[in-house]
N, C-alpha and C positions, 0 to 999 in steps of 0.2 A: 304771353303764349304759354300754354301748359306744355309739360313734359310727353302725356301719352292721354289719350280720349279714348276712355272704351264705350262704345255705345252698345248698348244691354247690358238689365242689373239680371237677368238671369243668374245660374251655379256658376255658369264660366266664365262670364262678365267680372262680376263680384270675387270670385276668388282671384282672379287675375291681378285684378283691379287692389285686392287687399294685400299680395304680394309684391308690387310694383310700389306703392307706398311706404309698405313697411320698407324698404329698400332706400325709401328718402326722397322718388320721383313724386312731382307735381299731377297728380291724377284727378278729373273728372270725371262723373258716367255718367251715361246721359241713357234715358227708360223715357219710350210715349208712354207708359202704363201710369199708374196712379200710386202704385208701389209696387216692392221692387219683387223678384218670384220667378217670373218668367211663367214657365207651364208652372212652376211648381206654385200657386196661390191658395190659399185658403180666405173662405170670404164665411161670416158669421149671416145665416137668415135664421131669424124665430129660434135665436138661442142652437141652433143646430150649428157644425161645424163643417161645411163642403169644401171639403179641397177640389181645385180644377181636375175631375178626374178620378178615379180609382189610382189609388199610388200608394208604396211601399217603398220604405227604409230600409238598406240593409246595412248594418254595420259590421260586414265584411268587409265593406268597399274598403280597399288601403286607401284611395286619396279620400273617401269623409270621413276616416280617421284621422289622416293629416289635417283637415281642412275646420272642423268644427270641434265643440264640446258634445260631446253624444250624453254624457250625463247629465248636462245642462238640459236637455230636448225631453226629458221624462218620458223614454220612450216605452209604449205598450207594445209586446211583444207577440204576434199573431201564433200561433202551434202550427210546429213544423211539418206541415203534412196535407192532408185533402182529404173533404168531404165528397163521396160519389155518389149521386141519386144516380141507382141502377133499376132492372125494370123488379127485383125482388127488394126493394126498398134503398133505404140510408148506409153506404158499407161508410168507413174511416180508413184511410191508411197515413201511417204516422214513420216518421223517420226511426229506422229500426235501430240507430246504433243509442239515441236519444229515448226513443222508448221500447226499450226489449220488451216489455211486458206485450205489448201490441202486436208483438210480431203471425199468434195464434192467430189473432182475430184476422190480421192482413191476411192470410193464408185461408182462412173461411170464405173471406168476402166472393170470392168466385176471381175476383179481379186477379191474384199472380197465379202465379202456374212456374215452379222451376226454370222451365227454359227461358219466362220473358223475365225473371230475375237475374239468371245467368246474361243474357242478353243486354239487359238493359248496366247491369255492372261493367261488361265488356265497353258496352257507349260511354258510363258517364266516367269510369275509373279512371283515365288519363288526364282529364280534366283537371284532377286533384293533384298530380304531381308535374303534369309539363306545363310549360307558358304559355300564350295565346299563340306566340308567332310561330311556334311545334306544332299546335292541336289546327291551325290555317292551313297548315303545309298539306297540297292535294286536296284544300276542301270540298266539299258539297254540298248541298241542299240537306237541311238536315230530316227532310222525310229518306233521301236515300241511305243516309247513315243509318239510322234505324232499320232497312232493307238489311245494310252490309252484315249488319252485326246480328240478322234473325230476330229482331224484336216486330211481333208480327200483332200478339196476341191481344187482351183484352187489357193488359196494364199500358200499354199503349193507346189503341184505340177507345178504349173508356177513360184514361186518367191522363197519361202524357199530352193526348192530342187536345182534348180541353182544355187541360190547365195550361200549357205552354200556346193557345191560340189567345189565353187573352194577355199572354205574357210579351208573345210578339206581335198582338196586334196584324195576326193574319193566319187563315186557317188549308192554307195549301201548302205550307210548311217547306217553300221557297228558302226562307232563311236559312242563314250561313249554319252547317253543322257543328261547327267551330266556336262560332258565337252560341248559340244554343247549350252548349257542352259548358263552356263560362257560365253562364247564366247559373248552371245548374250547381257549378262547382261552388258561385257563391250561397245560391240557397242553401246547401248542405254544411256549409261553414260556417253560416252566419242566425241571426232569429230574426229575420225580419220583422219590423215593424212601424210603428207611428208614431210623432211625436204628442206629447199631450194636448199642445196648441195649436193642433195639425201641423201638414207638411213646410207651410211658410215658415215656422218657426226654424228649417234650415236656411234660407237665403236672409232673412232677417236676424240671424244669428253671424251669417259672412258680410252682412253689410256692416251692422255694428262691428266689426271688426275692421273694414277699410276705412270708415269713419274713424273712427281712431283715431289709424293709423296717416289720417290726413287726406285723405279722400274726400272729394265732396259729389255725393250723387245728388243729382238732379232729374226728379221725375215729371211726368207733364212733357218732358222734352223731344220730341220727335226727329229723329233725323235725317233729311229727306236725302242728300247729294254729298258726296265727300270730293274733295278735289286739291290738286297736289298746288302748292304755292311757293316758291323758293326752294327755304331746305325746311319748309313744314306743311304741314296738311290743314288744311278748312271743311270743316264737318257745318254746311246748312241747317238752319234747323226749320219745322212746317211753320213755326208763328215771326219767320222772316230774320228772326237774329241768325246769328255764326260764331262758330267757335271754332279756336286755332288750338294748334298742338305741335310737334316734332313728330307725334307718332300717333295711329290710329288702330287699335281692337274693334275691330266688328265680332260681337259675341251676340247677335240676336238669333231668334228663330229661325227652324227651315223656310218658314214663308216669308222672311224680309231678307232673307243672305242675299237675293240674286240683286235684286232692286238695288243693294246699298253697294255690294263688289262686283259684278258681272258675272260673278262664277253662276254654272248652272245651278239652277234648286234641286236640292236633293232630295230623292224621293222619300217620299214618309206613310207610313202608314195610317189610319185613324181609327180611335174608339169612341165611345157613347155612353157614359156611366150615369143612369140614374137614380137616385136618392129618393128614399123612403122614411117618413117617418109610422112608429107602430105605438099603439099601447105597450103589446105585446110580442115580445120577441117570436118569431116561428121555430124557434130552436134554443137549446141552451149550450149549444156548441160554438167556439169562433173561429171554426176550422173555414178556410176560404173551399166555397162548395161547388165543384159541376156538373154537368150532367152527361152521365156516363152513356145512355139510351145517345145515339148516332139523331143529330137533325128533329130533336121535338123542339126548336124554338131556337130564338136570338140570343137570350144568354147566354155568355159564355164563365164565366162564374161570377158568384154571389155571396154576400158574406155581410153577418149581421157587426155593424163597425164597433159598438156599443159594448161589446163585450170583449173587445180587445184596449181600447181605446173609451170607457165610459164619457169623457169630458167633451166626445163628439156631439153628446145631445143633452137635450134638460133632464131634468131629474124627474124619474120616471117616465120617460120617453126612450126608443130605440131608435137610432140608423141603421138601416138593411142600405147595402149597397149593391146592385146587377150593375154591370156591365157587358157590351154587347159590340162586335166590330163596328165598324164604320166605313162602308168600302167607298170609296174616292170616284163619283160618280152614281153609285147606288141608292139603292133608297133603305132610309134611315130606316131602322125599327120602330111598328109602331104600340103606344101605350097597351093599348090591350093583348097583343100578342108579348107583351113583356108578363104582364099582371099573369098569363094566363101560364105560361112559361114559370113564374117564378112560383104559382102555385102548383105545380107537377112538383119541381127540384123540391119546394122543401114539405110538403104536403100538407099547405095551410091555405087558409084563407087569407089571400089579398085585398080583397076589394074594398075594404076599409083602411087600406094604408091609404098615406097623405102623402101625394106626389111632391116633393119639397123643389125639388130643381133637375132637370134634364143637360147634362153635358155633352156636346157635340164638338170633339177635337179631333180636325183632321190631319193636323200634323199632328198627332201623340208621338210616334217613335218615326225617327230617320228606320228605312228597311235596313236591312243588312243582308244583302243577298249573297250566295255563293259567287263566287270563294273568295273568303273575308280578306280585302286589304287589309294593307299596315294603317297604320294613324295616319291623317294626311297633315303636313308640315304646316306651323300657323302663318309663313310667310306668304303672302299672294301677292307680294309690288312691292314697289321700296318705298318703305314707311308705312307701310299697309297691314295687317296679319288680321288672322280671322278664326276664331275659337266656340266651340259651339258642340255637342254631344254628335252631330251631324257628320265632324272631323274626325272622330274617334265612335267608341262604339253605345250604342243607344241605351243610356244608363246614364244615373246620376254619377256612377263610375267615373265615366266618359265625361261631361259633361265638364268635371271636376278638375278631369288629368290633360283637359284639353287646355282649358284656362291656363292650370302651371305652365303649360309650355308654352302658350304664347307668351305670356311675363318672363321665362328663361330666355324666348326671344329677342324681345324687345329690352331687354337688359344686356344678352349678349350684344347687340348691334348699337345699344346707347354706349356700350364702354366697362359695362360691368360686370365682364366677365367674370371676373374675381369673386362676386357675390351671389353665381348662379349655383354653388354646389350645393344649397341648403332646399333648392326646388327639385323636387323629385315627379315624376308621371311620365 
């Protein structure tokens, strides 16, 4: 019988999984997938490089600092800022303390106006100096924050509300103002970006690591039934075997948590990012672009991947990547209103892009709705615990600081309290 079974190699899984090891316990992880990722996978077609999704690194996060080699990941770094297709053309606006030079042009483009920069400093400045569980306290909806604070004007509704709708994966701007405020405080901190082998190269960087450390994941593995047996647990699997343990990590997806623990499924949001390949790039900028003009289309921004990240495609070839919500019930966006769409934003001709692959993920991010809980605890039954970005908040952040704590967990209640001070999240 193993020490602890987590089932998903997902961020939270894997990091768990590679801390509870290191640690000395007898660790398992058991993935139905083919390898290990979770949402985060990268799959190679015709030399191009699709990760599951439109996604972004940021190496603000303190736990994938703790967790990974970020210089190891070759990461290409996106520019700090946004492309706006407005109805008088292409503006730019760039992070002004990173490019003063910019500041002129931001102030031409039409998009600020004094009051929605005063306004919008008021929203994000707290962000930068209190914690999450300060900036929660009274929260709201972060379209009403924006109310509270007089951000009414065109740097909102051209720039915020685009670019933050494909960020939370919803455009009624429900989510927590709290959460939203984070979000931001890490953009301004950090350079987001990708790594050169795309985004798998972070959970295929945390597995080698619990490998190591004496872990042995197991993919193919499916886990259908968990159930409690003396003083340990039997995790079923679909192809009829079972596996035993003293202790169980459920770290899978929104869509399998309810089936494996009983807990409710947590609501999620979904996106739709599809992949283009070009001769020619429609731009020579890799600024993430959208469209500033209110309701001409499904994008919700776009961005040529090639030029942040070249290794995304063959040599002389570009990736253009749009993404577009995905509402949970609705109907999907279709190709030609994409094609037609993404030739408004950047004012080129599409119709000879080569549609490479369509993603449809409807669980992208767990919502985060007003007014932002705490983390929820990994314990759910004795011998049970449960970690997942779902638990914490909708980031690889989360994802990351969820894992720690379940393995502080599951260490605290194995005996080993003594050896939890070295996990932090």
């Amino acid at each position: 019988m193993h020490d602890v079974i987590v089932i998903g190699a997902g961020l939270a899984g894997l990091r768990c999984a590679g801390l509870l090891s290191t640690r000395g316990l007898d660790v398992v992880v058991l993935d139905a997938a083919d390898a290990v990722g979770g949402r985060q996978r990268t799959d190679i077609i015709d030399g191009f490089r699709l990760d599951r999704g439109f996604q972004v690194l940021n190496p603000a996060y303190p736990a994938l600092r703790r967790s990974v080699d970020l210089d190891a990941l070759a990461l290409g770094t996106f520019p700090v800022g946004v492309g706006v297709r407005t109805a008088d053309g292409m503006a730019e606006l760039r992070h002004p303390l990173r490019h003063p030079l910019s500041i002129g042009t931001s102030l031409r483009s039409g998009l600020v106006n004094g009051r929605d920069a005063v306004a919008l400093a008021r929203w994000a400045a707290p962000a930068l100096v209190r914690p999450l569980s300060r900036l929660a306290r009274n929260d709201v909806r972060v379209r009403e924050g924006w109310d509270a604070v007089g951000l009414r004007g065109p740097l909102r509704t051209a720039v915020l509300e685009p670019f933050l709708a494909g960020v939370l994966a919803e455009s009624q701007f429900e989510t927590s103002n709290a959460f939203a405020r984070l979000l931001v405080r890490y953009f301004a901190l950090g350079r987001p970006g990708l790594p050169a082998q795309g985004i798998a190269a972070v959970p295929e960087q945390l597995a080698a690591r619990a490998r190591t450390a004496g872990a042995d994941i197991r993919l193919d593995s499916r886990a259908e039934r968990i159930s409690a047996r003396g003083d340990g647990v039997r995790v079923a699997l679909a192809d009829g075997d079972s596996v035993g343990a003293a202790r169980v990590v459920v770290a899978v997806g929104p869509d399998d948590v309810a089936g494996l623990t009983g807990l409710l499924a947590p609501v999620t949001n979904g996106l739709q990012t599809w992949w283009f390949a070009a001769a020619e790039p429609p731009t020579g900028s890799a600024l993430l672009t959208v469209d500033g003009r209110r309701d001409r289309g499904p994008v919700v921004n776009t961005v040529v991947m090639t030029h942040t990240v070249p290794s995304y495609a063959p040599a002389g070839r570009h990736l253009i990547a749009a993404t577009c919500l995905l509402p949970r019930g609705g109907d999907p966006a279709e190709g030609h209103e994409v094609r037609r769409h993404l030739s408004e934003i950047w004012g080129a001709d599409t119709s000879t892009w080569e549609l490479i692959r369509r993603d449809d993920i409807e669980d992208a991010l767990p919502a985060q709705p007003a007014p932002l809980g705490a983390a929820r605890p990994p314990r759910y039954a004795e011998r049970l615990y449960v970690a997942g970005d779902h638990r914490d908040t909708a980031s690889i952040q989360g994802a990351l600081a969820s894992g720690e704590r379940a393995a502080r967990a599951v260490l605290s209640d194995a005996g080993y309290s003594g050896s939890t001070a070295a996990l932090h999240g």
